[in-house]
Every structure is written in structure tokens, then in C-alpha cells.
Steps between C-alpha positions, in 0.01 A plus 500: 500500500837684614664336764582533825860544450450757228237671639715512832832599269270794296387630816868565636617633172225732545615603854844572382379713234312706754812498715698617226242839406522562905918491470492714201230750667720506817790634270338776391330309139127589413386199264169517551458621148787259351264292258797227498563434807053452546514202272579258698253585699221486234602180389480374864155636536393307151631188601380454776122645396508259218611204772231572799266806370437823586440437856820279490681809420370728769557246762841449379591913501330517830792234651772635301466900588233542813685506808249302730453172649364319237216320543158465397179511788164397415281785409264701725307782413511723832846491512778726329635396122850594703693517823767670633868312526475411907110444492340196605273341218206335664433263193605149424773466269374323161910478394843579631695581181813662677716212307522513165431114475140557671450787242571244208278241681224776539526596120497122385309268703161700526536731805363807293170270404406392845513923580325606193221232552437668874 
């Protein structure tokens, strides 16, 4: 199991990265189809697939590049899969993973088997 200190370290190297492509965009440099410079990336996504699954992974690229308030509600069927920025979310909150520590703790400790079992 990757720890908490890695996975927190990997994470940040990952946001730098992402910082970088958005400084060299902002100068007037199109990577997007700069194979190179996309490896990092792909070995990020492996890594962390092979260390919490593929679910793992989605959670994971949902913190690092949605801009929302990140947390998870219970599920309800009559209301919307989404919701704007400023609306108010009439559901409870099943997990708060704004920190990255709560995000590790959610991945690790079981948080994603007491949703999957509702």
C-alpha cells in the first residue's frame, strides 16, 4: 500500500506538472500533442490504478482537475447527477474530501465500500 506521504508527495508533483502545461499554454505553447511531456501523466494514471483501482483513479482525477467542492452526498434518485457552483445540495454529505489527507483516508480505510454497498 503507497503511503500517505507519497501518495500526498505524487499528488503535488502532479499539480505542478499541470501548472507547468498552463504556464507554457499562457506563453503562447500548444503541447497538447507533445507525446513527452504526456508521460508523466500516464505513468501517474498507472500507478495509482494499480494502487486503488479503476474507481481509485477516477476519484483521484476528479480532485486533482474538477473545480468543485469536493465532496461526496448520499445518492437519491429524484435528484440531479450535478449542481451548479452556488447551489444548495439538499443531501447529506457521505465525505468531505476537500483535504488531501481525507482523500487518502477515503481511498484507504474503506470509505468507497460503505458507498458501493448502499
Amino acid at each position: 500500500m503507497m503511503t500517505r506521504e507519497k501518495f500526498k508527495d505524487l499528488i503535488y508533483k502532479m499539480q505542478e506538472s499541470n501548472e507547468f502545461y498552463d504556464k507554457l499554454y499562457d506563453l503562447g505553447i500548444d503541447t497538447i500533442n507533445c507525446k513527452y511531456l504526456e508521460y508523466a501523466g500516464i505513468f501517474f494514471d498507472e500507478l495509482m490504478r494499480s494502487e486503488f483501482g479503476e474507481d481509485g483513479l477516477d476519484l483521484i482525477s476528479w480532485w486533482l482537475y474538477e473545480d468543485v467542492d469536493h465532496k461526496i452526498y448520499e445518492s437519491d434518485d429524484n435528484a440531479p447527477e450535478w449542481f451548479w457552483p452556488d447551489e444548495k445540495i439538499d443531501r447529506n454529505v457521505i465525505a468531505d474530501l476537500n483535504n488531501i489527507d481525507d482523500l487518502y483516508n477515503y481511498l484507504t480505510e474503506g470509505g468507497r465500500d460503505e458507498i458501493n454497498e448502499e
